[in-house]
TIVEXVO-823998 format. One record per residue: x, y, z of N, C-alpha, C, O in turn; residue in three letters. Coordinates in pm, whole numbers, padded with zeros to 5 digits, always signed. Atoms other than C-alpha are relative to their C-alpha. Layout:
XYZXYZXYZXYZALA;...
% end
This chain:
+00084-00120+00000+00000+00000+00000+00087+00125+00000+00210+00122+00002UNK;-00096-00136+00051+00118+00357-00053-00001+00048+00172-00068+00016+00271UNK;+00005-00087-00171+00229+00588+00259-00062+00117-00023-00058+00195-00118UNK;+00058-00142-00018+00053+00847+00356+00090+00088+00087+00076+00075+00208UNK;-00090-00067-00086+00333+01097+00479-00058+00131+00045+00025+00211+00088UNK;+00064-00121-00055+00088+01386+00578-00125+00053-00033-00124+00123-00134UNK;+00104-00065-00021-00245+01492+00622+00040+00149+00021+00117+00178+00113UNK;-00033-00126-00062-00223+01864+00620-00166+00116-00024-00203+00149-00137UNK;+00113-00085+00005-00564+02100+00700+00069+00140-00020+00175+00177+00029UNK;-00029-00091+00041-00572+02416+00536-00133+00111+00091-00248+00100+00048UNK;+00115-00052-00051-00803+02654+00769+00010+00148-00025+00085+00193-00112UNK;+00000-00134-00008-00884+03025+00842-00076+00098-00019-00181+00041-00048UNK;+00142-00095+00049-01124+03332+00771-00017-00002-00155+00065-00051-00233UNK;+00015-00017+00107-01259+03399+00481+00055+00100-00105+00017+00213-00076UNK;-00012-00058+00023-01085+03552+00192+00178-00015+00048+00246+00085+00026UNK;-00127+00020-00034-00728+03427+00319+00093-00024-00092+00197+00036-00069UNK;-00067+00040+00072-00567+03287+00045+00018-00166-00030+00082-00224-00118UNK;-00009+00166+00014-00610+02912+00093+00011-00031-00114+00120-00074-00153UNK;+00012+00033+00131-00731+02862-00247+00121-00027-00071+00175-00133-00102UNK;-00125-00006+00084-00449+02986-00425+00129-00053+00088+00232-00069+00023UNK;-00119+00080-00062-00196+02830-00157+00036-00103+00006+00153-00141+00016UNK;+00028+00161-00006-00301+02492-00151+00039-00022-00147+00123-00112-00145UNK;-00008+00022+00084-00277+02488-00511+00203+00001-00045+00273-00096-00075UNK;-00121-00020-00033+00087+02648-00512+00103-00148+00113+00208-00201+00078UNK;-00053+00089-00082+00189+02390-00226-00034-00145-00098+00061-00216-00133UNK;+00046+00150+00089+00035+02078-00434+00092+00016-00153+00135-00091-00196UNK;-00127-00023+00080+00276+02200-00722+00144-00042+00036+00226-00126-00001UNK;-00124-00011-00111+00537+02248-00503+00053-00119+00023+00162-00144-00029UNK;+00028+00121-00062+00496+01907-00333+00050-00099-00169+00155-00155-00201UNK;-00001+00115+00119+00453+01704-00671+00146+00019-00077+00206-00069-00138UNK;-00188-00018+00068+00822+01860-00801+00023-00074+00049+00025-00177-00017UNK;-00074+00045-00079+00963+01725-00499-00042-00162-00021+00041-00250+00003UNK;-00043+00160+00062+00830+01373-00629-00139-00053+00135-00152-00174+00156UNK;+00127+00051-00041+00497+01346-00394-00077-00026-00105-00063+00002-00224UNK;+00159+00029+00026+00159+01222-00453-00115+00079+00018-00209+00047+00092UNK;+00135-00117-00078-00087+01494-00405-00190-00010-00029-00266+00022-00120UNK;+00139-00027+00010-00427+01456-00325-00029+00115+00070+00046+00164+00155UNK;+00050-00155-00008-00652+01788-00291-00160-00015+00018-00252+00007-00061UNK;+00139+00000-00044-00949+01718-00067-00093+00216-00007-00051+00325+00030UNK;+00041-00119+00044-01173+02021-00166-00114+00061+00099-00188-00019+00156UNK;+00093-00037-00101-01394+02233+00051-00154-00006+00006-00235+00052-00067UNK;+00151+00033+00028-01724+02102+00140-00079+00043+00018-00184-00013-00012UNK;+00127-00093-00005-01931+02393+00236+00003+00074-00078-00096+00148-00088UNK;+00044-00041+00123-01852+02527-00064-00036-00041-00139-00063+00022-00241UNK;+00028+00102+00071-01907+02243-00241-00180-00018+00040-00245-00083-00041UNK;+00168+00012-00014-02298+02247-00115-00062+00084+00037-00178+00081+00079UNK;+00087-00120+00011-02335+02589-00104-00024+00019-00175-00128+00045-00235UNK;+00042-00002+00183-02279+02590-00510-00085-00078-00038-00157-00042-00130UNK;+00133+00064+00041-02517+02304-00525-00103+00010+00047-00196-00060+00006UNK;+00167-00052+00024-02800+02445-00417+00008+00005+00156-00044+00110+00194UNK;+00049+00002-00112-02780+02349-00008+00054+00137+00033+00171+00165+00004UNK;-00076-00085-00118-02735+02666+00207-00080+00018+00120-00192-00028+00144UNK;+00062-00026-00090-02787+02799+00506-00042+00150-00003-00113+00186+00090UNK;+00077-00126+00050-02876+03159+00368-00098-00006-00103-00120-00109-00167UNK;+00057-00028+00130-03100+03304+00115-00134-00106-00018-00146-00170+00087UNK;+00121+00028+00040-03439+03141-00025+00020-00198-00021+00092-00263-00097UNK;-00043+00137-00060-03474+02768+00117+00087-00062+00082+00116-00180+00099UNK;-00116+00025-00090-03226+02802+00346-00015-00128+00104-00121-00154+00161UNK;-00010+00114-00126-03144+02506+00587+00057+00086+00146+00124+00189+00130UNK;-00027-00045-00119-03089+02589+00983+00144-00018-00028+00189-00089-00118UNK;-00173+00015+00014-02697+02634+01036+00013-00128+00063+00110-00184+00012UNK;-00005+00115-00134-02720+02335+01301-00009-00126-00147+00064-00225-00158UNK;+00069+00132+00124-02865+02104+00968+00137+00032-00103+00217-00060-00117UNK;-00113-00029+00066-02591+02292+00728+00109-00110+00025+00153-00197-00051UNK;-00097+00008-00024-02349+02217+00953+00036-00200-00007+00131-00265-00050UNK;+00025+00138+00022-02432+01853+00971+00054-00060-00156+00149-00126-00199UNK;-00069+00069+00151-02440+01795+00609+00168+00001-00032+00244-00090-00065UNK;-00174-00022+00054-02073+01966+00549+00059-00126+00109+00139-00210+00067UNK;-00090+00136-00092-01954+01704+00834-00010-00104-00084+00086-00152-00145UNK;+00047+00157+00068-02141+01398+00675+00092+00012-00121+00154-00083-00168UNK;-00050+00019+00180-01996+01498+00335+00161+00011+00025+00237-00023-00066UNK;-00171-00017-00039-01622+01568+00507+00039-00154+00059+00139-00216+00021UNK;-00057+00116-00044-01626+01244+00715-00026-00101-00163+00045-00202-00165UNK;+00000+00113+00098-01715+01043+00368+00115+00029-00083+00151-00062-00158UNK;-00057-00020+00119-01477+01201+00165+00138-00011+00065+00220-00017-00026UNK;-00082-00046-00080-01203+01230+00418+00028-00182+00035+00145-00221+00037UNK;-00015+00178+00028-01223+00815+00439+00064-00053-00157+00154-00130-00191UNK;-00010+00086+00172-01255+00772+00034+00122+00064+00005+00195-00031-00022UNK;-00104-00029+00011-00950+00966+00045+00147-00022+00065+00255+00011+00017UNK;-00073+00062-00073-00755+00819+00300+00013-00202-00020+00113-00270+00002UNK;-00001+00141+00030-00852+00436+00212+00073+00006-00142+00158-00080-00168UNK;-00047+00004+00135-00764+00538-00160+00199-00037+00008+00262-00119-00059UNK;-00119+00031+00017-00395+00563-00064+00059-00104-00003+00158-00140-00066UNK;-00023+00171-00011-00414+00213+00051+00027-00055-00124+00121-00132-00142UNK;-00023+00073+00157-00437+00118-00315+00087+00030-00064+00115-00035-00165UNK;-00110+00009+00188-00142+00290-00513+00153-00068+00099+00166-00067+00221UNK;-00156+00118+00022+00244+00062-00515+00072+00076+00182+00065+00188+00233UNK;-00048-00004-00132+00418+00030-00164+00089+00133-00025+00081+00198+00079UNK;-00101-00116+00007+00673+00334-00270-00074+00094+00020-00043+00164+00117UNK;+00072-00133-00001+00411+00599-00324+00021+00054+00112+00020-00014+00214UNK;+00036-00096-00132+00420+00881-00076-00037+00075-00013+00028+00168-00061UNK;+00088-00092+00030+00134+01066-00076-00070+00098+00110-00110+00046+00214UNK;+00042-00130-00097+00012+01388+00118-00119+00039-00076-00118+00057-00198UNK;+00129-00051-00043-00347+01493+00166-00005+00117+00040+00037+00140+00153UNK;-00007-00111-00022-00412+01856+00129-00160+00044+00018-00235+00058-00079UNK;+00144+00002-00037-00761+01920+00343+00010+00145-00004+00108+00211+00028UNK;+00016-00158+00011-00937+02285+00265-00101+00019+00092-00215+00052+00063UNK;+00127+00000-00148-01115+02280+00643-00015-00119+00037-00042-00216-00034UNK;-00007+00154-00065-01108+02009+00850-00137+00028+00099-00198+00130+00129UNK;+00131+00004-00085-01395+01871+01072+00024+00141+00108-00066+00224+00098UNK;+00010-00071-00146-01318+02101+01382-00041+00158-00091-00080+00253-00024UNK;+00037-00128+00023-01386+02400+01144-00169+00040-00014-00221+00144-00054UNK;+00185+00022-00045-01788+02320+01213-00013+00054+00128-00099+00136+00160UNK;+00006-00095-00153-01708+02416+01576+00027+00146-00028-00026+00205+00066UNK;-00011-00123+00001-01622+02761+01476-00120+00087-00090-00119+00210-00102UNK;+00146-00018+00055-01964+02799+01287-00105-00002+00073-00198+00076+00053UNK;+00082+00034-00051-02153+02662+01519+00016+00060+00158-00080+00079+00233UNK;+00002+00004-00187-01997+02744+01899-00016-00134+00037-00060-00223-00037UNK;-00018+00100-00069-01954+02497+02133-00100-00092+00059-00059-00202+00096UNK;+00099+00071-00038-02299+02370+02247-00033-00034-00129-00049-00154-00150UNK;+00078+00095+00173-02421+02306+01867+00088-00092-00007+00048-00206-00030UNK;-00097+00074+00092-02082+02165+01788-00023-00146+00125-00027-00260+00080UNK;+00018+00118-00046-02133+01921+02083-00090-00065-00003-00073-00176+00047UNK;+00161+00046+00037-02512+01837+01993+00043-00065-00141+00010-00182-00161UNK;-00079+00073+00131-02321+01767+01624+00068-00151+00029+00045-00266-00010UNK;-00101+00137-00049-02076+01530+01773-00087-00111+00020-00097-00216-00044UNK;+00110+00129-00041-02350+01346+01962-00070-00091-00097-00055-00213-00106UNK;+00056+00041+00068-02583+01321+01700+00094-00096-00160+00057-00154-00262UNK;-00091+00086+00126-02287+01167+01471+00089-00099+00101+00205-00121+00066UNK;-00099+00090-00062-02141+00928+01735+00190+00086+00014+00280+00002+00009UNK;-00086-00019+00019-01831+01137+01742+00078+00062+00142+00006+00089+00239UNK;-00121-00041-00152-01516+01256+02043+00057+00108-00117+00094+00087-00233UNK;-00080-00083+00021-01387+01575+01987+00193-00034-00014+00274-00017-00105UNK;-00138+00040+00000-01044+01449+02109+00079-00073-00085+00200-00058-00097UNK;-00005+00139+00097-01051+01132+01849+00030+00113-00140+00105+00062-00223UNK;+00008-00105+00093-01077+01495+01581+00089+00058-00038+00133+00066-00152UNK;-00145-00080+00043-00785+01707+01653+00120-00132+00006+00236-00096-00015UNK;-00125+00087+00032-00556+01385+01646-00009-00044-00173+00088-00085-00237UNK;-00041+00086+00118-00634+01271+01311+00018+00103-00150-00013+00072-00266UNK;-00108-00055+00119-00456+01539+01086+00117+00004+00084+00121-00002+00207UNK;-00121-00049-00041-00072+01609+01086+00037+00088+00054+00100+00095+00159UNK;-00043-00111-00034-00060+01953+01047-00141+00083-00012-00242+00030-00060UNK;+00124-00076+00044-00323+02238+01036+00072+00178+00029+00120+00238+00126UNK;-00061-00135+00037-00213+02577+00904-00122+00078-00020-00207+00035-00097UNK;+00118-00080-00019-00468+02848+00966+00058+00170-00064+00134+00256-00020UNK;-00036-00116+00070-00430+03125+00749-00096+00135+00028-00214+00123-00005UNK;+00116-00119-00072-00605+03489+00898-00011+00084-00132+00073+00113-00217UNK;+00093-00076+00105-00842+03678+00672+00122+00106-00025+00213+00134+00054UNK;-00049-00140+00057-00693+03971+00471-00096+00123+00047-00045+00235+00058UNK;+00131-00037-00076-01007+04119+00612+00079+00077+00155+00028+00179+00199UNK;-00028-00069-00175-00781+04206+01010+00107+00083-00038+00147+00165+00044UNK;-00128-00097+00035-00474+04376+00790-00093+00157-00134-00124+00275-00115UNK;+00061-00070+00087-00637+04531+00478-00120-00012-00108-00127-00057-00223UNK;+00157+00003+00001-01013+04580+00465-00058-00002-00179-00143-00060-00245UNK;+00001-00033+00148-00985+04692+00123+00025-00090-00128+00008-00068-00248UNK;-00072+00140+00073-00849+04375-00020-00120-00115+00019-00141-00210-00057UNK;+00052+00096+00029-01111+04205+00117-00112-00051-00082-00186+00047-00079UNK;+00086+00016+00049-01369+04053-00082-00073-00119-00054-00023-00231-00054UNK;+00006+00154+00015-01590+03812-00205-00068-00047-00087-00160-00127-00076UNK;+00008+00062+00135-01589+03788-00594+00076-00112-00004+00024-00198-00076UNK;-00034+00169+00043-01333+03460-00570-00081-00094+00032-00066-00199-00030UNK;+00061+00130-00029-01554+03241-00436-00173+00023+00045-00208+00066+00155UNK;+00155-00016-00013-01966+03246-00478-00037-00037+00123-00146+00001+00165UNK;+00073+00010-00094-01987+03113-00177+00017+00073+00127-00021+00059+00243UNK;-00063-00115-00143-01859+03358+00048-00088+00076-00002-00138+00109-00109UNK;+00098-00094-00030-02093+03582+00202-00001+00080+00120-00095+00148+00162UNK;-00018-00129-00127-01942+03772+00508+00026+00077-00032+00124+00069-00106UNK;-00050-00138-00045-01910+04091+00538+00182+00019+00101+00228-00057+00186UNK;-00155+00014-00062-01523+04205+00655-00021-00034+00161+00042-00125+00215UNK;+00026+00016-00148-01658+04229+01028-00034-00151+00011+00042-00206+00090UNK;+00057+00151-00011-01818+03865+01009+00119-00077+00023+00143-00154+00117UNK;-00118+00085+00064-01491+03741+00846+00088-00034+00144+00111-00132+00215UNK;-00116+00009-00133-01249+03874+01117-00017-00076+00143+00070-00117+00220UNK;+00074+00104-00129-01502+03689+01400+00038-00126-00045+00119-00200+00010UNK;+00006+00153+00050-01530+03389+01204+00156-00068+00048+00183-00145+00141UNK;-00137+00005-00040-01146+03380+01187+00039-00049+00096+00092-00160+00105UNK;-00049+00024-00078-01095+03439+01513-00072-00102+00075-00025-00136+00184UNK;+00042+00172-00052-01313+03114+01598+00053-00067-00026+00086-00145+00064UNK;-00043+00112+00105-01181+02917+01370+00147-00057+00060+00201-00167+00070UNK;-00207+00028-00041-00794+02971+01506-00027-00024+00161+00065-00054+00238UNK;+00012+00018-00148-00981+02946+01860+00014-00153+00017+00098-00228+00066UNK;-00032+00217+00050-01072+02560+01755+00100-00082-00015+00114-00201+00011UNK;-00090+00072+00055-00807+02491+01635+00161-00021+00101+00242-00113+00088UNK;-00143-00088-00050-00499+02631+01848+00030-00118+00061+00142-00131+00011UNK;-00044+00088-00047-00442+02301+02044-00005-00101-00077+00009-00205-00013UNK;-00052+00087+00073-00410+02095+01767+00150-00040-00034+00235+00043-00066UNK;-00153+00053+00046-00086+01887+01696+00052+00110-00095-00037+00168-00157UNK;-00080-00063+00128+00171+02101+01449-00112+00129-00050-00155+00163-00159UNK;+00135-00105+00081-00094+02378+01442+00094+00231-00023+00123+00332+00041UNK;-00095-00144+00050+00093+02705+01260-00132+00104-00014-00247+00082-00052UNK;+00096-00135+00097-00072+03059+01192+00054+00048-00098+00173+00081-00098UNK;-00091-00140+00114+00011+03256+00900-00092+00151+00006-00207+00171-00034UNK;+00051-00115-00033-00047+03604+00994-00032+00078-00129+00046+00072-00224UNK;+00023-00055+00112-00247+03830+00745+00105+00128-00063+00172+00219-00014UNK;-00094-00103+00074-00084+03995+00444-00073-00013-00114-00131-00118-00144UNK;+00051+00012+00160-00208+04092+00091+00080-00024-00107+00027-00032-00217UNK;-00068+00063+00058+00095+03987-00060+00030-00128+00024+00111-00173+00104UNK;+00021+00128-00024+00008+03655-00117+00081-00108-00020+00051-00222+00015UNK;-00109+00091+00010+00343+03498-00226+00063-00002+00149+00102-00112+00189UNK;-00040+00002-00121+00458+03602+00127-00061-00114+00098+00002-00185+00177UNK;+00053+00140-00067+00204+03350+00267+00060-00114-00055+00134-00191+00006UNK;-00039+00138+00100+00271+03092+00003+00137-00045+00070+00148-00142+00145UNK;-00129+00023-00039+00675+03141+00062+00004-00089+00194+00065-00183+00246UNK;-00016+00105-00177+00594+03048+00476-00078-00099+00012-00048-00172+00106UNK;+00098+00156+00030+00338+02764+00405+00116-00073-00019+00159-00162+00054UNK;-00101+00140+00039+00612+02604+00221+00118-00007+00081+00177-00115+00077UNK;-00106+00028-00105+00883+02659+00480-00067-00121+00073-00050-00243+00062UNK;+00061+00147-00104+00664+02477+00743-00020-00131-00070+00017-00245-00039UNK;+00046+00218+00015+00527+02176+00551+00175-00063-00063+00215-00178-00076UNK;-00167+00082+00057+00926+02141+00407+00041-00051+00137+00043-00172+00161UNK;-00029+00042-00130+01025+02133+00757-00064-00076+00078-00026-00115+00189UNK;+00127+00098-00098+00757+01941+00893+00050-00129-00108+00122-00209-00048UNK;-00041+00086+00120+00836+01707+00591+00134-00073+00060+00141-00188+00101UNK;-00162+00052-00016+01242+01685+00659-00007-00028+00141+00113-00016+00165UNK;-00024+00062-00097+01194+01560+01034+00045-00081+00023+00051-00117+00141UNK;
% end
């Protein structure tokens, strides 16, 4: 079976740069002679298909939030069993765009534990099963003006929303194993350039 040498979650406010980083890093990565899979983000994956939790038919956030789990824990398996299948050499890295615990920063802490319940799930069993989780802060807490939210249809905060959201998101997360920030900047190679320091170094251990 192939190795899986790293799970790595890509988190953060909205409007950060993930997109274009993850993509850059999965380049990056595949020079160096990885395997890159590029788990893709699932609340924006079922806000473009029709589910949301805004706007005309909206679902409760509590029901939202549910689905994006259900559809993260299935895909987050098919993508982890898949490695099992390619030639014992492979070494392949898993590049997640929001990991489960980024439902707790949507939801707060009493929904997110009513979530858990209702899915059989342990918080603790959550933050162990990525490597790394790099949380990238909105462009939204440096320069307001930058931020926005023609890249991606499904974005719909406002800069004030963003910078909250954010700072949930990195609240969730902060005691996770190997858990980095990248502090906001609108020069987005500057992120890119320290993404790839850490996962090189996290890599060469």
């Amino acid at each position: 079976m192939g190795v899986l040498k790293a799970s790595i979650v890509f988190t953060g406010g909205p409007c950060a740069g993930k997109t274009t980083t993850i993509e850059a890093v999965k380049e990056d990565l595949e020079n160096k002679g990885y395997y890159v899979l590029h788990l893709n983000e699932c609340a924006t994956e079922l806000i473009n298909g029709g589910i949301r939790p805004f706007g005309e038919n909206a679902l409760s956030v509590f029901d939202f939030q549910n689905e994006v789990l259900n559809l993260q824990l299935y895909k987050e398996k098919r993508y982890f069993d898949i490695v099992k299948k390619f030639p014992d050499d492979k070494e392949c890295i898993i590049l997640i765009d929001r990991g489960i615990l980024d439902n707790k920063g949507y939801l707060g802490s009493e929904l997110f534990s009513q979530l858990l319940q209702k899915n059989n799930l342990k918080e603790e069993h959550i933050a162990e099963h990525y490597d790394m989780v790099i949380h990238m802060v909105t462009v939204a807490t440096e320069v307001r003006n930058k931020y926005n939210t023609s890249t991606n249809s499904a974005r719909f905060e406002n800069p004030e929303e963003a910078i909250d959201l954010d700072k949930r998101i990195s609240e969730v997360w902060k005691n996770s194993k190997n858990f980095k920030l990248i502090e906001a900047t609108d020069v987005i190679e500057e992120k890119i350039s320290e993404v790839l320091s850490l996962i090189h170094d996290f890599l060469n251990k």
